[in-house]
C-alpha positions in Angstrom: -14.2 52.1 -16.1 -14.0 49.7 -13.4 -17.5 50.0 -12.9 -18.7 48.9 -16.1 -16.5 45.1 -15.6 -18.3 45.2 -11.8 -21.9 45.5 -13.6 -20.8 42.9 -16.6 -19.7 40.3 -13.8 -22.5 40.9 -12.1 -24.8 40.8 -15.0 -23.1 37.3 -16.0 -23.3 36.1 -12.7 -27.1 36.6 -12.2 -27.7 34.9 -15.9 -25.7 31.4 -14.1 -27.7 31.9 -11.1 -30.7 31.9 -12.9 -29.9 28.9 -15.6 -28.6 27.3 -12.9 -32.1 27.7 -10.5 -34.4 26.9 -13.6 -32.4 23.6 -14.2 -31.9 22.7 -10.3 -35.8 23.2 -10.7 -36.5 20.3 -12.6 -33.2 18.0 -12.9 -35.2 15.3 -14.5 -35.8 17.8 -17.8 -32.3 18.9 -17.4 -31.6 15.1 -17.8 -33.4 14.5 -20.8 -31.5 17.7 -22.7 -28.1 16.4 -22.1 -29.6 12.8 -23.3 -31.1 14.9 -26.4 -27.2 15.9 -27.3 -25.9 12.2 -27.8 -22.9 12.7 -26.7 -23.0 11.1 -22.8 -24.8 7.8 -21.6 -28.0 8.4 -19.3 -26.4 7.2 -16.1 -23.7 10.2 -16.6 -26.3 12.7 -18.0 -28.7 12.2 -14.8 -25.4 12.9 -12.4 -24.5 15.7 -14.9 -27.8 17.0 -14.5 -27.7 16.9 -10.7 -24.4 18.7 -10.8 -24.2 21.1 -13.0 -26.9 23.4 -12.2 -25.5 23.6 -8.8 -22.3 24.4 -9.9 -23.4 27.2 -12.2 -25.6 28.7 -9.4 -22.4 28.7 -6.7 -19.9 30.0 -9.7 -22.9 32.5 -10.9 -23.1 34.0 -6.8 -19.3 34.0 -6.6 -19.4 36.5 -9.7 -21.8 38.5 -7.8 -20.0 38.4 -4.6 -16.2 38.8 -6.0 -15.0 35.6 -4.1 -13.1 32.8 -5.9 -13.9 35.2 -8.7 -10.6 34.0 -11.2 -11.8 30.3 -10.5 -15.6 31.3 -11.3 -14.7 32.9 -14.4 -12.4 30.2 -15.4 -15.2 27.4 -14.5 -17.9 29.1 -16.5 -15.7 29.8 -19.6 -15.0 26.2 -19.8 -18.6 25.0 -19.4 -19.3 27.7 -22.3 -17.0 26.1 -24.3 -18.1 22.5 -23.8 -21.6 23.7 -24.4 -20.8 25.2 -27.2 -18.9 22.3 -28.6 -21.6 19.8 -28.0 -24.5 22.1 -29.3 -22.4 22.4 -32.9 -21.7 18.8 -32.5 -25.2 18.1 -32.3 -26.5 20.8 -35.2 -23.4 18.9 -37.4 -25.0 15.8 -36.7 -28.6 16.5 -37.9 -29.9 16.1 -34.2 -32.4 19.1 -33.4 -31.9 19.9 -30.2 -33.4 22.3 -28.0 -30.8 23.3 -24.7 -33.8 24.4 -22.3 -30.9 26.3 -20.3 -33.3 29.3 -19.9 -36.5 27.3 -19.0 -39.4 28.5 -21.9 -37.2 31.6 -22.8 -35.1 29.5 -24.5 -37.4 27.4 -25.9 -38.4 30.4 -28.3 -35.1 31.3 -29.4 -33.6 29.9 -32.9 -29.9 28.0 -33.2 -28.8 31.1 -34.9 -29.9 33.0 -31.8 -28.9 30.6 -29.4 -25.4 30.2 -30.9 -25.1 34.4 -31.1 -26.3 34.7 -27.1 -23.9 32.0 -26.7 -20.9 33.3 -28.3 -21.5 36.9 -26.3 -21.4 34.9 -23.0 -18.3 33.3 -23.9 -17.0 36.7 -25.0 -17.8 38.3 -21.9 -16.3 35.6 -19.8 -13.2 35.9 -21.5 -12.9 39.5 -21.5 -13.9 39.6 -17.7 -10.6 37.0 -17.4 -8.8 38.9 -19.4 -9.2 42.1 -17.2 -8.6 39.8 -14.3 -5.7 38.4 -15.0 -4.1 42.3 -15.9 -5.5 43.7 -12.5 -3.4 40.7 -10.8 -0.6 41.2 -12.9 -0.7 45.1 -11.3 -1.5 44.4 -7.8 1.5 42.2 -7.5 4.2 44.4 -10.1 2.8 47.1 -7.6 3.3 45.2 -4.5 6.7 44.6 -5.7 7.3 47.9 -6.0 6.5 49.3 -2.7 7.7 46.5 -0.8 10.5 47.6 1.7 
């Protein structure tokens, strides 16, 4: 079973790496998403758009690579959430907004789509900190244990 969570993290961790490549790509388009949101000023949308993808691509590769893994998971979760929160912001505002997170692919997909694929990631991240936090919870009741 503990091979399945490996590929999941993995799987999750190459999907950040890549958002995270295709907006480092072209920070300037990345800029002009967050400004399509409304919900930051450009100055901080620009930075935003310098840092982010960055981030994503170093929590994305420490998914892959299992170091800082809690923190990664944790980061990633909470970007979710943010990104979720300003996309249905946006959609409850009337503003029609397209999150380019995926380069063209996304560019295809509808909100309903977007907000599904969303939602999963989320999902998965939570789970995959979930199981995280039990395997922890083990390694230390078990180092208690079998301490002399």
């Amino acid at each position: 079973m503990n091979w399945i969570w490996r590929i999941a993290a993995i799987l999750i961790g190459c999907l950040f790496i890549y958002a995270g490549s295709v907006k480092a790509w072209n920070p300037v388009r990345f800029a002009s998403d967050i400004e399509n949101y409304h919900v930051v000023v450009w100055p901080i949308g620009v930075r935003l758009a310098f840092y982010l993808p960055w981030l994503e691509i170093l929590c994305g590769t420490a998914l892959v690579v299992r170091r800082f893994y809690s923190g990664a998971v944790f980061i990633l979760a909470g970007l979710m959430l943010i990104f979720i929160g300003a996309t249905l912001s946006a959609k409850g505002r009337g503003i029609d907004i397209s999150c380019g997170c995926f380069g063209p692919v996304s560019d295809q997909m509808s909100f309903a789509w977007h907000m599904i694929f969303d939602f999963a990631i989320l999902g998965a991240l939570v789970a995959l900190c979930i199981r995280d936090a039990r395997v922890r919870r083990t390694l230390k009741s078990d180092l208690r244990v079998n301490a002399p």
